[in-house]
C-alpha atoms as a printed R data frame, in Angstrom:
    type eleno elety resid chain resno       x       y       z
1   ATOM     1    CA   UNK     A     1 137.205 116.716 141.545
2   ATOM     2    CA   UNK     A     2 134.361 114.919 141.048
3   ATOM     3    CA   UNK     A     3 132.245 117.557 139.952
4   ATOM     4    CA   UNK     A     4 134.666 119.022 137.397
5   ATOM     5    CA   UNK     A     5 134.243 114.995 135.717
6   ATOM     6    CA   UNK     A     6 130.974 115.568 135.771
7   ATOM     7    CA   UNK     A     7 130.524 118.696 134.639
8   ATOM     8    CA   UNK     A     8 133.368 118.106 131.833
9   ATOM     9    CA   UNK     A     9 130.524 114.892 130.940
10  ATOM    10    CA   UNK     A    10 128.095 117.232 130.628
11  ATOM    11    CA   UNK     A    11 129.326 119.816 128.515
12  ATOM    12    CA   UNK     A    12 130.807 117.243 126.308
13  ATOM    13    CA   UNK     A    13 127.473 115.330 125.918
14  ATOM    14    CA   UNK     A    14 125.600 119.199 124.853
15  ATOM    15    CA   UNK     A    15 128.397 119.362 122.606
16  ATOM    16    CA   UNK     A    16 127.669 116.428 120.800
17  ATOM    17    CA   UNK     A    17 124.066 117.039 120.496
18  ATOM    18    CA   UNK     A    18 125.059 120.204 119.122
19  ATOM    19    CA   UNK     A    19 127.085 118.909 116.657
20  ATOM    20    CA   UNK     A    20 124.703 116.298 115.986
21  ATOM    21    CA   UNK     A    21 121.598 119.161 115.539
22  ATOM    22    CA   UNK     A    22 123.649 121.523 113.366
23  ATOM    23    CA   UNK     A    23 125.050 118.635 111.332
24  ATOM    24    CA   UNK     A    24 121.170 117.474 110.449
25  ATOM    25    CA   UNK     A    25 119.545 120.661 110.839
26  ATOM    26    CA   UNK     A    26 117.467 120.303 107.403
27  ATOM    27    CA   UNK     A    27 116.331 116.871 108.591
28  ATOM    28    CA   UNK     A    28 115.562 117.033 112.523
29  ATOM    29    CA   UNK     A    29 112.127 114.959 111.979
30  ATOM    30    CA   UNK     A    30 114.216 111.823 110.890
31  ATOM    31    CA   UNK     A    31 116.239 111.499 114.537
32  ATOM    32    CA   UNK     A    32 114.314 108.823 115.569
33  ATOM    33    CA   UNK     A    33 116.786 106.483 113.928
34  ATOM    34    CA   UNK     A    34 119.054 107.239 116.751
35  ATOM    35    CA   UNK     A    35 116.608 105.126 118.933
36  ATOM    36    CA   UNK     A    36 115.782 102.214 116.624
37  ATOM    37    CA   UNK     A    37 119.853 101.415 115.902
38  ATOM    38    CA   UNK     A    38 118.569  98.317 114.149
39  ATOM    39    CA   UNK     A    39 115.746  98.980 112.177
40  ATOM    40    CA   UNK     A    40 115.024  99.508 109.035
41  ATOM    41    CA   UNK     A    41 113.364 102.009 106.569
42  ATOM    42    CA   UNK     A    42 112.145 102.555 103.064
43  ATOM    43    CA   UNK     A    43 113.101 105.364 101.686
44  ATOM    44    CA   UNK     A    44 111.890 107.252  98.219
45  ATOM    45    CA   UNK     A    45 112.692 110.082  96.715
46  ATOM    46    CA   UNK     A    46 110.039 112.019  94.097
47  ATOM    47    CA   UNK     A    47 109.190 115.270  92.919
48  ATOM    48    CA   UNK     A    48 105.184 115.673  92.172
49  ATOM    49    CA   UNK     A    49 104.220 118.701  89.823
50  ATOM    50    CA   UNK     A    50 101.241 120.962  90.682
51  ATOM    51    CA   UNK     A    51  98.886 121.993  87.843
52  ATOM    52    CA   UNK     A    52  96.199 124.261  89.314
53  ATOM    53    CA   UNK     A    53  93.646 127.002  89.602
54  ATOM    54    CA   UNK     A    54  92.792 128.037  93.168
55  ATOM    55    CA   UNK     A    55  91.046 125.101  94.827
56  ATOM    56    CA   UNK     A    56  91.162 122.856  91.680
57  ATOM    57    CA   UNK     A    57  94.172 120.245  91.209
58  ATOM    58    CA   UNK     A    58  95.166 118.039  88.327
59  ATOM    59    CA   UNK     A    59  96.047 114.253  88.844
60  ATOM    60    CA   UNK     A    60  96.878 112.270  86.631
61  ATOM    61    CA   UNK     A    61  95.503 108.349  86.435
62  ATOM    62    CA   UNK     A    62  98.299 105.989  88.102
63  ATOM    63    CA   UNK     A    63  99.804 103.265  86.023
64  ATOM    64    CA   UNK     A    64 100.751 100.764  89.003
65  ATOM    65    CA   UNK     A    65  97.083 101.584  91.142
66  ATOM    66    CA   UNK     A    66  94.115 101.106  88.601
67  ATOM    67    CA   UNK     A    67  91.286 103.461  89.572
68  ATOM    68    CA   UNK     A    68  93.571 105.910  91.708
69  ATOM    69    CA   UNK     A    69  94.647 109.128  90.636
70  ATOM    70    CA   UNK     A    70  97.736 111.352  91.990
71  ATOM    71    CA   UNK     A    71  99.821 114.184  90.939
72  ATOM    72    CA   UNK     A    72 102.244 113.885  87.427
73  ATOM    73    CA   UNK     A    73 105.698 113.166  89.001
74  ATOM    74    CA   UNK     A    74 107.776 110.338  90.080
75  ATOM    75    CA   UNK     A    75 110.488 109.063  91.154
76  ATOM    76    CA   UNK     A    76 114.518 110.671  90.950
77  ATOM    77    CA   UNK     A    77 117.137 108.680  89.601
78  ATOM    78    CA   UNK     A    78 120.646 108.221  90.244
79  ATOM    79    CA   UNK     A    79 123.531 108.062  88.018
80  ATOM    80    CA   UNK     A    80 126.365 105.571  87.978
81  ATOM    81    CA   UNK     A    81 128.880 108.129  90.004
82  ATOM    82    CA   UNK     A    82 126.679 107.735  93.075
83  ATOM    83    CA   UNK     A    83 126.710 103.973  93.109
84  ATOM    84    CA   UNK     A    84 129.721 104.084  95.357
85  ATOM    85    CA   UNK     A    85 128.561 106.319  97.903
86  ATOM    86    CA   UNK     A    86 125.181 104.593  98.004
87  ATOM    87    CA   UNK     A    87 126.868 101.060  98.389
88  ATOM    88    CA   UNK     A    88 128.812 102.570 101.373
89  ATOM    89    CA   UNK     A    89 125.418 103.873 103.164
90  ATOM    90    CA   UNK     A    90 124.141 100.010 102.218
91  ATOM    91    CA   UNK     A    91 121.890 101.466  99.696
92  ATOM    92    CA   UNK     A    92 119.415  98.424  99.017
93  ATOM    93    CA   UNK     A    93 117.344  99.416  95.647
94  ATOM    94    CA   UNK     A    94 114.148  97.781  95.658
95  ATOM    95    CA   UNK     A    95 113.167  95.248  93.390
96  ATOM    96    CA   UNK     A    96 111.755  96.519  89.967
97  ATOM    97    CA   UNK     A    97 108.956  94.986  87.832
98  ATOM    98    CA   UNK     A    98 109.961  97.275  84.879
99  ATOM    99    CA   UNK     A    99 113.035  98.310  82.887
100 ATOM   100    CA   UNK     A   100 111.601 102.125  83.628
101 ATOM   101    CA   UNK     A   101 112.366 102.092  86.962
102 ATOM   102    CA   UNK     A   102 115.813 101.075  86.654
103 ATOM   103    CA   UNK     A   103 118.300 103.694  88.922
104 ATOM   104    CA   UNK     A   104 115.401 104.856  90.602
105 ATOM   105    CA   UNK     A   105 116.312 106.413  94.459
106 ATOM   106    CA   UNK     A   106 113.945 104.213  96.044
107 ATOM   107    CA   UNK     A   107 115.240 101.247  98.275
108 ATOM   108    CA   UNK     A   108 115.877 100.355 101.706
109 ATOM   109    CA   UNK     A   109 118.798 101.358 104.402
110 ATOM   110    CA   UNK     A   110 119.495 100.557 107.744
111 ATOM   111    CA   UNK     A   111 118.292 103.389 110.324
112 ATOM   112    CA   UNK     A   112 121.494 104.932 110.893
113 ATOM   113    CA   UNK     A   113 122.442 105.213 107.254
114 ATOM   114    CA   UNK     A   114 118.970 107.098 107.073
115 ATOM   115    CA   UNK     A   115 120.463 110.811 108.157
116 ATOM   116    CA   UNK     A   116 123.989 110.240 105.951
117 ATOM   117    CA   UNK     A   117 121.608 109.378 103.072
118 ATOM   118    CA   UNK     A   118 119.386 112.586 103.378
119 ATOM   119    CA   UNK     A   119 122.756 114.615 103.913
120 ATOM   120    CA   UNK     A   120 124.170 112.741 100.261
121 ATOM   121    CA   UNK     A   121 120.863 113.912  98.836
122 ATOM   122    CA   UNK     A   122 120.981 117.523 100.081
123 ATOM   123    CA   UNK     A   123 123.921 118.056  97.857
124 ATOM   124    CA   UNK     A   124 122.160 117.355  94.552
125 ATOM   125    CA   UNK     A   125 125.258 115.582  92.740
126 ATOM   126    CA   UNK     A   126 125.366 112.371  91.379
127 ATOM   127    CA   UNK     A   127 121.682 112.205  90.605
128 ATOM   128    CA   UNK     A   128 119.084 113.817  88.363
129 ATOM   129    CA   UNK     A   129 117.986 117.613  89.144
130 ATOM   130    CA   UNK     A   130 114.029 117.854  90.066
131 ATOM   131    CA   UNK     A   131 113.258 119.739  86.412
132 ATOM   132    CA   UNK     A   132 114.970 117.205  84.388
133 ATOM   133    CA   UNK     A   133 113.158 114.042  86.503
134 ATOM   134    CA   UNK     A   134 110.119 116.109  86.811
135 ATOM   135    CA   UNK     A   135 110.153 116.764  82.257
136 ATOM   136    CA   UNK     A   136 111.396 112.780  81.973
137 ATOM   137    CA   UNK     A   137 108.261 112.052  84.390
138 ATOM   138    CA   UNK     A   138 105.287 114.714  82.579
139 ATOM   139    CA   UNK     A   139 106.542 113.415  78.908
140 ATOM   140    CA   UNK     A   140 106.098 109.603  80.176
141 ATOM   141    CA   UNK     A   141 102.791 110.162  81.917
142 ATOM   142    CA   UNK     A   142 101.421 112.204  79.156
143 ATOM   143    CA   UNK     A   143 101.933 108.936  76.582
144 ATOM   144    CA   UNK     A   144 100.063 106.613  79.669
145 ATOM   145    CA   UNK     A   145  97.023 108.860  79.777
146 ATOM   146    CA   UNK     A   146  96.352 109.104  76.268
147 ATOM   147    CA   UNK     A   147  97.565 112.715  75.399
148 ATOM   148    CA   UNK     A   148 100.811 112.204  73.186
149 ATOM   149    CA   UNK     A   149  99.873 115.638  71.795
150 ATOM   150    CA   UNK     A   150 100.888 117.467  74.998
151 ATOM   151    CA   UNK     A   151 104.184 115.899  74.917
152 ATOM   152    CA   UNK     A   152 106.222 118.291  72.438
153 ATOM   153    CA   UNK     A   153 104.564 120.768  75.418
154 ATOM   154    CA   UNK     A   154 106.049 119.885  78.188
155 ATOM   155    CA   UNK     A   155 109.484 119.299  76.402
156 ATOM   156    CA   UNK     A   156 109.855 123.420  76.395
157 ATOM   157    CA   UNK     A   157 108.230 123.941  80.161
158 ATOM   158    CA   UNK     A   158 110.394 125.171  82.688
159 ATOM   159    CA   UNK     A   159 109.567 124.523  86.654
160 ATOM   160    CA   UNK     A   160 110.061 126.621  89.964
161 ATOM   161    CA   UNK     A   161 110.045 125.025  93.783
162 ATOM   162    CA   UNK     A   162 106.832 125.348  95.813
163 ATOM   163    CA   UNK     A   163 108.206 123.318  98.599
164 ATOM   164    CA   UNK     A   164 109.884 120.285  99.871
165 ATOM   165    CA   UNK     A   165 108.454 117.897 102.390
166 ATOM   166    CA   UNK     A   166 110.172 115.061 104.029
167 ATOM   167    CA   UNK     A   167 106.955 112.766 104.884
168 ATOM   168    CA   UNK     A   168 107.559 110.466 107.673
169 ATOM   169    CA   UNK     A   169 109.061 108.250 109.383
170 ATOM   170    CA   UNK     A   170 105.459 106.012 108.608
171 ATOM   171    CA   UNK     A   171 105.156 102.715 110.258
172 ATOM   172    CA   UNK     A   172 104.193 100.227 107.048
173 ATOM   173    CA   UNK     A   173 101.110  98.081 108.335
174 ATOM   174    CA   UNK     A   174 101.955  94.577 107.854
175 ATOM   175    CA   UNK     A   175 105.937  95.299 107.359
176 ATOM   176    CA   UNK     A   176 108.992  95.136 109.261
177 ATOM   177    CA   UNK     A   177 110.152  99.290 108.093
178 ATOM   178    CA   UNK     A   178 109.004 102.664 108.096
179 ATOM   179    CA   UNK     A   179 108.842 104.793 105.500
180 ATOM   180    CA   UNK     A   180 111.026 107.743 104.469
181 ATOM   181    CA   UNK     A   181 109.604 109.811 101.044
182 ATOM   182    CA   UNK     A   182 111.552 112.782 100.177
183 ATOM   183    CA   UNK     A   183 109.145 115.060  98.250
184 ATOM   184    CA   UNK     A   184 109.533 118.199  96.154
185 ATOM   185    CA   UNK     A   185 106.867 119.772  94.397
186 ATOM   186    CA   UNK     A   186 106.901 122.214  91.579
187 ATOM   187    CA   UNK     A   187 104.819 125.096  89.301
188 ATOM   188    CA   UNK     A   188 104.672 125.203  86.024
189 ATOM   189    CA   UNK     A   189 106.791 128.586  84.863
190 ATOM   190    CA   UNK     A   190 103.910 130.770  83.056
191 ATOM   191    CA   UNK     A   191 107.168 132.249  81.098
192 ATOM   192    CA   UNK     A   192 106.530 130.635  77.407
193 ATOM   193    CA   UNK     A   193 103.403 129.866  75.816
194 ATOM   194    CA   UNK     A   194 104.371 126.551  75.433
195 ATOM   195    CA   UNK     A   195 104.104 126.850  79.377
196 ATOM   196    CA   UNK     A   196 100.451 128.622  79.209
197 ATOM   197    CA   UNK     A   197  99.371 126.525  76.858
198 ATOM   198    CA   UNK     A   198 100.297 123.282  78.275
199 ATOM   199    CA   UNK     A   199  98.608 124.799  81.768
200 ATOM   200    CA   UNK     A   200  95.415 125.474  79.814
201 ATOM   201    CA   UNK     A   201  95.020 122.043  78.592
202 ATOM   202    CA   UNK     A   202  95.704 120.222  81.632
203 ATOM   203    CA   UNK     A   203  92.743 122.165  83.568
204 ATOM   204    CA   UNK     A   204  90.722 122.017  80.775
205 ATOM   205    CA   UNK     A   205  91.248 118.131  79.974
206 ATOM   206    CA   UNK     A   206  90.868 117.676  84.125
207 ATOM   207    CA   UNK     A   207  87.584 119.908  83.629
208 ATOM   208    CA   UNK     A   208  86.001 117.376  81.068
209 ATOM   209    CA   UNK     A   209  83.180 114.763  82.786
210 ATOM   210    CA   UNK     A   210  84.401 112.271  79.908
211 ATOM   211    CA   UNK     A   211  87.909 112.618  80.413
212 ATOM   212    CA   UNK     A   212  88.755 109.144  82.061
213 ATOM   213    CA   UNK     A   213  92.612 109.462  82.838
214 ATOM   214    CA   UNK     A   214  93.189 113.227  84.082
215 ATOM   215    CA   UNK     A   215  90.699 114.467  86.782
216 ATOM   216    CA   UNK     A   216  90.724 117.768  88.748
217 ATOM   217    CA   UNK     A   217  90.095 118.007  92.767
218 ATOM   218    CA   UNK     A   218  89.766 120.351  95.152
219 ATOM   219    CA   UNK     A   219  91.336 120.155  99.123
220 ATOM   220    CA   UNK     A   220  88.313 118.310 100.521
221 ATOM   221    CA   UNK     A   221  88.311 115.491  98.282
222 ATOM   222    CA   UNK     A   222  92.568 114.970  98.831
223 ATOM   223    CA   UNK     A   223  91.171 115.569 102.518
224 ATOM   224    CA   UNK     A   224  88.958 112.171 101.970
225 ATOM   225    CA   UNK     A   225  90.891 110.432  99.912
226 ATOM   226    CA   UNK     A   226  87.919 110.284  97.007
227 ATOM   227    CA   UNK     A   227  86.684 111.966  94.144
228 ATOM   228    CA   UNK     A   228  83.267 110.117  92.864
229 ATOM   229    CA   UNK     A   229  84.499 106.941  92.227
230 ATOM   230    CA   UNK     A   230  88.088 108.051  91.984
231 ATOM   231    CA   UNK     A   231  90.470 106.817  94.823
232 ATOM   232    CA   UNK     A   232  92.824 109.986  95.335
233 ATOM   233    CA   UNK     A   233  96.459 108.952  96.512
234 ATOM   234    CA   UNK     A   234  97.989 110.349  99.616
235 ATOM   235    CA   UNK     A   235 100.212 111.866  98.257
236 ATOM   236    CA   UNK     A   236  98.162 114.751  96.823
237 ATOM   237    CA   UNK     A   237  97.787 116.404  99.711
238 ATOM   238    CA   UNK     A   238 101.279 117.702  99.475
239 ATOM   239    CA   UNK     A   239 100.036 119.665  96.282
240 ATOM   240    CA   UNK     A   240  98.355 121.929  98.942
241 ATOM   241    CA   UNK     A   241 100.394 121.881 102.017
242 ATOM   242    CA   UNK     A   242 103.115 120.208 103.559
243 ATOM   243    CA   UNK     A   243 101.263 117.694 105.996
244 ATOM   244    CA   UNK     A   244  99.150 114.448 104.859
245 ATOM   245    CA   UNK     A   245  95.850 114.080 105.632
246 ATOM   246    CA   UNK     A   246  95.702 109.581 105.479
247 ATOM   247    CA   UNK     A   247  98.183 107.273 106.190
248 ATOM   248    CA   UNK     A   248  99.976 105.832 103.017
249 ATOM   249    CA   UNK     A   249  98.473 102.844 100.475
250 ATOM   250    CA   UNK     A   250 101.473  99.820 100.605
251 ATOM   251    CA   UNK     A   251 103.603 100.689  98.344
252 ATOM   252    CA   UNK     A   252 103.406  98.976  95.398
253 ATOM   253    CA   UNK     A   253 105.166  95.864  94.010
């Protein structure tokens, strides 16, 4: 008798797990919530655009870290259909300094809201699609480094998926959360000239020794985290491969 309790225990405990594994299955590196029941984390989600040529990346100058350079790109936004199902996962969105960053997916959750909030984001509805945050983002950036003239450009590019990395959890020195950043990175699509063109210039701009606001690297300097007197941001290193190579700079204000 007792053993068929037990062994009922058992089998229903596997099957849970199961359930658990399958349900998650795209996001089995953020379990760890299940042990930190009342913790917190920070999550963000982005999409970074990779201009290159071989072992030669383009990054762009960053508005909120003077002197550090990272890949065009930025953050996703939400529409007002998702505020609902955010406020129900306790969606916290983090305090902006600009009217820019207003619906931006970036904010803070309890740890067990962490996996139902990657699962909401899996299905792509209620927010903006990576191509149409990833154009918003390149025509933006283009005006802050000082090439308006590329902007008409990237208006007619179209973008294809290199990967998607979900980077961390990251414990935050000096804070009380780790850190969650959902990542997808895209090509340019060679398909117009618009596309070619646009391609051409970046390189060729990141190329130029007196060009002060786009810069080209190659893996070793992501790898250290400098080019010359350039600070390159972590999150470069995603342009090559799907694993960092330095823990993360605080994340800005």
């Amino acid at each position: 008798m007792v053993e068929k309790i037990v062994g009922g225990i058992v089998v229903a405990l596997l099957t849970g797990v199961g359930r658990l594994l399958w349900a998650n299955r795209k996001h089995l590196s953020l379990l760890w919530v299940l042990f930190t029941p009342f913790g917190r984390a920070r999550v963000s989600v982005a999409v970074l655009l990779r201009v290159y040529d071989e072992d030669h990346f383009v990054l762009f100058a960053s508005a909120n870290r003077p002197g550090a350079f990272g890949p065009p790109g930025g953050v996703v936004k939400y529409q007002e259909s998702a505020k609902r199902t955010l406020e129900q996962l306790g969606f916290e969105p983090e305090g902006r300094n600009r009217e820019v960053m207003r619906h931006d997916l970036r904010g803070f959750l309890g740890a067990l809201r962490v996996l139902g909030f990657a699962r909401w984001l899996s299905k792509e509805t209620d927010r903006e699609t990576a191509t149409d945050c990833l154009r918003r983002e390149l025509v933006e950036e283009l005006g802050e480094v000082g090439h308006e003239e590329l902007i008409p450009l990237a208006r007619e590019v179209g973008f294809r998926s290199a990967r998607r990395v979900i980077d961390g959890p990251l414990k935050v020195p000096g804070e009380n959360y780790r850190q969650i950043r959902f990542f997808d990175v895209y090509d340019l699509v060679p398909d117009k000239p618009e596309a070619v063109r646009l391609r051409d210039a970046l390189l060729e701009l990141a190329a130029d020794s007196d060009e002060q606001m786009v810069i080209g690297v190659n893996r070793g300097e992501i790898a250290r985290g400098r080019a010359q007197t350039h600070v390159v941001l972590p999150q470069s290193a995603f342009l090559a491969g799907d694993k960092r190579f330095r823990e993360d700079l605080t994340p800005a204000s």
